[in-house]
KOLMI-713946 format. One record per residue (C-alpha): residue in one letter; residue number from 1; x, y, z. Coordinates in nm, 3 decimals, always signed. Layout:
KOLMI-713946
rec code = A pos = NUM east = X north = Y up = Z
...
end
This chain:
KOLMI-713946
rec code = X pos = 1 east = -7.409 north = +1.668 up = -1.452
rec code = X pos = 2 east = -7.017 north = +1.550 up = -1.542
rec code = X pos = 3 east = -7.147 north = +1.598 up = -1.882
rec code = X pos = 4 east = -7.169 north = +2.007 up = -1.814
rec code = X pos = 5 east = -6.830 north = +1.959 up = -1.556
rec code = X pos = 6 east = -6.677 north = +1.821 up = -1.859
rec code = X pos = 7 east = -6.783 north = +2.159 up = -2.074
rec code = X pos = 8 east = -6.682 north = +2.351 up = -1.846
rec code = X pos = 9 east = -6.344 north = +2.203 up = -1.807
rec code = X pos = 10 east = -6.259 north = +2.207 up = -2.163
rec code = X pos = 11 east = -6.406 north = +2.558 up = -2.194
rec code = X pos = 12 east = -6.133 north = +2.662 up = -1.929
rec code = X pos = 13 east = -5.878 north = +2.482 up = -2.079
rec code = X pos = 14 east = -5.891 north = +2.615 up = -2.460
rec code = X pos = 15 east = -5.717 north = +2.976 up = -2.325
rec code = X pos = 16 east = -5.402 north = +2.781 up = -2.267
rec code = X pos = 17 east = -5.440 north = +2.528 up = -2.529
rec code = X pos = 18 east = -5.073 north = +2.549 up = -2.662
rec code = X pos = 19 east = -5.153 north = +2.537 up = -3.014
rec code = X pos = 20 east = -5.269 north = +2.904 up = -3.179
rec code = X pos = 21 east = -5.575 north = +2.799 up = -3.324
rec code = X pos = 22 east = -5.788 north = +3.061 up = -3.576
rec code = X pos = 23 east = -6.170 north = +3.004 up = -3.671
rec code = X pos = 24 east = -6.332 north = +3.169 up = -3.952
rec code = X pos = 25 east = -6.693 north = +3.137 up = -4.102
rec code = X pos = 26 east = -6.848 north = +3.318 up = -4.424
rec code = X pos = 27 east = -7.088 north = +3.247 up = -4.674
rec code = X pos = 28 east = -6.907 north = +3.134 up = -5.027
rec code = X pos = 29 east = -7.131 north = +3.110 up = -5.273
rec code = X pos = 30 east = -7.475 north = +3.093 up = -5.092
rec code = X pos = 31 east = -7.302 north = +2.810 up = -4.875
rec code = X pos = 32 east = -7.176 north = +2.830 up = -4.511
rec code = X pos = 33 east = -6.832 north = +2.745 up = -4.532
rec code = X pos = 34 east = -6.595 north = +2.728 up = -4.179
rec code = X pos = 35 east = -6.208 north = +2.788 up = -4.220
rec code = X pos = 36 east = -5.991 north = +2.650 up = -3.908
rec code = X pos = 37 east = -5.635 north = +2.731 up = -3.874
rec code = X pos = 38 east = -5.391 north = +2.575 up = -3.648
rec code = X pos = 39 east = -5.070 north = +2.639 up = -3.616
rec code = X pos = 40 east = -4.783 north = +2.378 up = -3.498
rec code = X pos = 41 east = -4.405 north = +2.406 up = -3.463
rec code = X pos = 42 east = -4.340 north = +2.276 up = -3.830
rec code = X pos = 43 east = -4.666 north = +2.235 up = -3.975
rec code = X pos = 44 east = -4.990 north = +2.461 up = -4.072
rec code = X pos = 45 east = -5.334 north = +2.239 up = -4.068
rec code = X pos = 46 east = -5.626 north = +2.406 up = -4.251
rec code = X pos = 47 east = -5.999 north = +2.285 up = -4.265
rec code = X pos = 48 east = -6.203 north = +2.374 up = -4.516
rec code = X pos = 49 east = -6.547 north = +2.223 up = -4.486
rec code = X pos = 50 east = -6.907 north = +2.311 up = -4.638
rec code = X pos = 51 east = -7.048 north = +2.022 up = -4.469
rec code = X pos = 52 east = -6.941 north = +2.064 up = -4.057
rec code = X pos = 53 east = -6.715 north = +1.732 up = -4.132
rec code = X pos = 54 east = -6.335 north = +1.660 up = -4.228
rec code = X pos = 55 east = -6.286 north = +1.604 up = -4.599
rec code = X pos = 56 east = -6.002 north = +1.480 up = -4.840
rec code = X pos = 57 east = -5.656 north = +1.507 up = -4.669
rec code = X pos = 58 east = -5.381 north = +1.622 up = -4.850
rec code = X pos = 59 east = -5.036 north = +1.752 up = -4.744
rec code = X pos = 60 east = -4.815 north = +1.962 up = -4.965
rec code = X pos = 61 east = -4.457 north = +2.061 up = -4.908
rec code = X pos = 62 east = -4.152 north = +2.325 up = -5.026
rec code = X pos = 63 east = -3.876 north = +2.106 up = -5.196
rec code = X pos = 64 east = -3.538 north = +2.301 up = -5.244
rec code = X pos = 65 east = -3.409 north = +2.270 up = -5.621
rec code = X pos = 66 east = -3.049 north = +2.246 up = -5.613
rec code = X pos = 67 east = -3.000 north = +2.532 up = -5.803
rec code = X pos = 68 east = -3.160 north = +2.673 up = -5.499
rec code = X pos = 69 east = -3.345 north = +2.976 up = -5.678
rec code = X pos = 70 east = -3.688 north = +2.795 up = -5.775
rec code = X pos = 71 east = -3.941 north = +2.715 up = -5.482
rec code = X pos = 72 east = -4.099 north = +2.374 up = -5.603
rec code = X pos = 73 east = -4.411 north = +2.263 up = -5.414
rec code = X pos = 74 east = -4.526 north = +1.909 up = -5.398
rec code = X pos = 75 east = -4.876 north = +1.795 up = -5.336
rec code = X pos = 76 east = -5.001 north = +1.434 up = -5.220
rec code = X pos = 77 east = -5.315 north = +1.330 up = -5.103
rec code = X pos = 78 east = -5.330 north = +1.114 up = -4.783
rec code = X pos = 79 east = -5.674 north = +1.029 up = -4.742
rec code = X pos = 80 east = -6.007 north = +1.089 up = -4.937
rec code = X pos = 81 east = -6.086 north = +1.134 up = -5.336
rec code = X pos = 82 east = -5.769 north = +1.090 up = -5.550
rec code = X pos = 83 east = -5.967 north = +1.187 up = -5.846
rec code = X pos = 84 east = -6.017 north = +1.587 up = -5.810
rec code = X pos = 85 east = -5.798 north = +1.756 up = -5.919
rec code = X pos = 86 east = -5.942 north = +2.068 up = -5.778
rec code = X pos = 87 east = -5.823 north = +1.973 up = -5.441
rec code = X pos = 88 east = -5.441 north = +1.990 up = -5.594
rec code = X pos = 89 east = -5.499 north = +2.353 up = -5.700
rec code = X pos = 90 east = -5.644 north = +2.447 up = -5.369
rec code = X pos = 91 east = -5.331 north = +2.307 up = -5.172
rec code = X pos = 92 east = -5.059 north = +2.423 up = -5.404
rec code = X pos = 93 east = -5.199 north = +2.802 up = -5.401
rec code = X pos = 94 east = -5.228 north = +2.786 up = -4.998
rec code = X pos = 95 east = -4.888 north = +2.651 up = -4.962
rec code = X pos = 96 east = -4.762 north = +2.899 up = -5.195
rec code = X pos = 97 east = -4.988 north = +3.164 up = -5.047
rec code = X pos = 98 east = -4.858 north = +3.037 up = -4.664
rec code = X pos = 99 east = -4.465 north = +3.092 up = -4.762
rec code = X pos = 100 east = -4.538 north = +3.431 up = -4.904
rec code = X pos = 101 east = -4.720 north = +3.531 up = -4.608
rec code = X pos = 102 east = -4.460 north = +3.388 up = -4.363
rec code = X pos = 103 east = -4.173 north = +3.547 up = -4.549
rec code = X pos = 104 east = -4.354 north = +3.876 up = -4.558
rec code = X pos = 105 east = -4.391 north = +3.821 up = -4.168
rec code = X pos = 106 east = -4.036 north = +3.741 up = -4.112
rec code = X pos = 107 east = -3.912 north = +4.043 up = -4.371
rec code = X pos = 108 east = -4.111 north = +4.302 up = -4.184
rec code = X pos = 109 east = -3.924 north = +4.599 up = -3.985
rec code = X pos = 110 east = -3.664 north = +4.563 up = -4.123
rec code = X pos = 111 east = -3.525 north = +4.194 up = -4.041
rec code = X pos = 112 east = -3.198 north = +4.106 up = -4.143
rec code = X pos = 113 east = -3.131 north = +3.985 up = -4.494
rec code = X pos = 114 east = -3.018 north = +3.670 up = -4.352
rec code = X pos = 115 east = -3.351 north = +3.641 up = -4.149
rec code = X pos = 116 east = -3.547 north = +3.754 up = -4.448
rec code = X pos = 117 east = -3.387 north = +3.450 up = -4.700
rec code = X pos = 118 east = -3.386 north = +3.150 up = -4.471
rec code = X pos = 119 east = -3.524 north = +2.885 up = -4.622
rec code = X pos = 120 east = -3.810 north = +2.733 up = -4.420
rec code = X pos = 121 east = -3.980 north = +2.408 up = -4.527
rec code = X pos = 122 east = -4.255 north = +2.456 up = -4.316
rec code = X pos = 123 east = -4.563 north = +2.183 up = -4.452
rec code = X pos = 124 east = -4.976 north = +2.225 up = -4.483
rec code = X pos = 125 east = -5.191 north = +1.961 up = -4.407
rec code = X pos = 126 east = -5.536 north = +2.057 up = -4.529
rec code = X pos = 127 east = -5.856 north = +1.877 up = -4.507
rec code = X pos = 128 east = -6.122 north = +1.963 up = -4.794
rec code = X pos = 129 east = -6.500 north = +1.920 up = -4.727
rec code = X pos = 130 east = -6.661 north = +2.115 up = -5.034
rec code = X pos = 131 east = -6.952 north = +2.089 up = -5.173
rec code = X pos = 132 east = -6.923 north = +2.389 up = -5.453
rec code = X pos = 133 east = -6.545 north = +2.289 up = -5.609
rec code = X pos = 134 east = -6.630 north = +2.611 up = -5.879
rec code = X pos = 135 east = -6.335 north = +2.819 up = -5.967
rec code = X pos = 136 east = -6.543 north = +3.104 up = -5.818
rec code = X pos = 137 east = -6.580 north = +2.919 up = -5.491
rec code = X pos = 138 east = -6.217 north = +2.784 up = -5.478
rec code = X pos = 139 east = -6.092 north = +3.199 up = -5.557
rec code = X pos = 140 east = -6.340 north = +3.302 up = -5.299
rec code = X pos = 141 east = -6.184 north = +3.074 up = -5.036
rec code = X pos = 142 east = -5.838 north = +3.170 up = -5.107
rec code = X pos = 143 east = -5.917 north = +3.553 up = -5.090
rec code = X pos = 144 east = -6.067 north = +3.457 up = -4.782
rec code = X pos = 145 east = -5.784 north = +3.252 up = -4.645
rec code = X pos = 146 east = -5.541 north = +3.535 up = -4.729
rec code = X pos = 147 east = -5.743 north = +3.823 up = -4.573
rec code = X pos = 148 east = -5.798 north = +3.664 up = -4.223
rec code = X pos = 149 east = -5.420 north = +3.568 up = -4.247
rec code = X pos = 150 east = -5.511 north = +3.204 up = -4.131
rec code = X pos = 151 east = -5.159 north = +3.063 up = -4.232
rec code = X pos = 152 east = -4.929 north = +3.360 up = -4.094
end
């Protein structure tokens, strides 16, 4: 019985969780694939997962040049398999794809200029659980990731 009270509690709670959280869930590639967005104050977390389980952690940033007209990203892996590089393409086109989304936002309606060019060095932690790492399946998840505006 304080199993179900315990359901039920957390089931009432989620509506004023503070954190905006988005949930996604499509078929890439013949394979069931769920997408979960949160958004904090200075960070975006993404999962990615094929298998209903965290992956691969990685975390990849904007760096200022000090010419201060290039946008370099950085990518690092914090946890999980070093060795594919597929998971360093994934990050660096979400980060990317997350500034030019958030800028877009910001831009909108006519923001001021000032608005529009502040820098923001806002990070993505992502967490990869793929079983298909295909170019097809990596594009797929991106287009996917960019329609439902999961890092806006």
């Amino acid at each position: 019985k304080s199993h179900n009270r315990m359901q039920c509690d957390a089931a009432a709670g989620a509506a004023s969780f503070p954190v905006a959280v988005r949930r996604v869930e499509r078929e890439v590639r013949g394979r069931n694939t769920e997408l979960v967005a949160m958004s904090f104050a200075d960070l975006t977390m993404l999962t990615v997962s094929q298998s209903n389980r965290f992956g691969s952690w990685l975390v990849a940033n904007k760096e200022s040049s000090e010419a201060g007209d290039c946008c370099c990203f950085s990518v690092d892996t914090l946890l999980g398999n070093r060795e594919e590089a597929v998971f360093t393409v994934y990050a660096r086109q979400l980060v990317e794809l997350m500034h030019a989304q958030r800028q877009q936002r910001r831009c909108a309606g006519g923001a001021p200029q000032a608005l529009c060019q502040a820098p923001e060095d806002r990070r993505l932690l992502l967490s990869l659980a793929l079983k298909d790492t295909s170019r097809e399946a990596m594009l797929q998840i991106v287009d996917l990731v960019k329609a439902e505006h999961l890092l806006t």
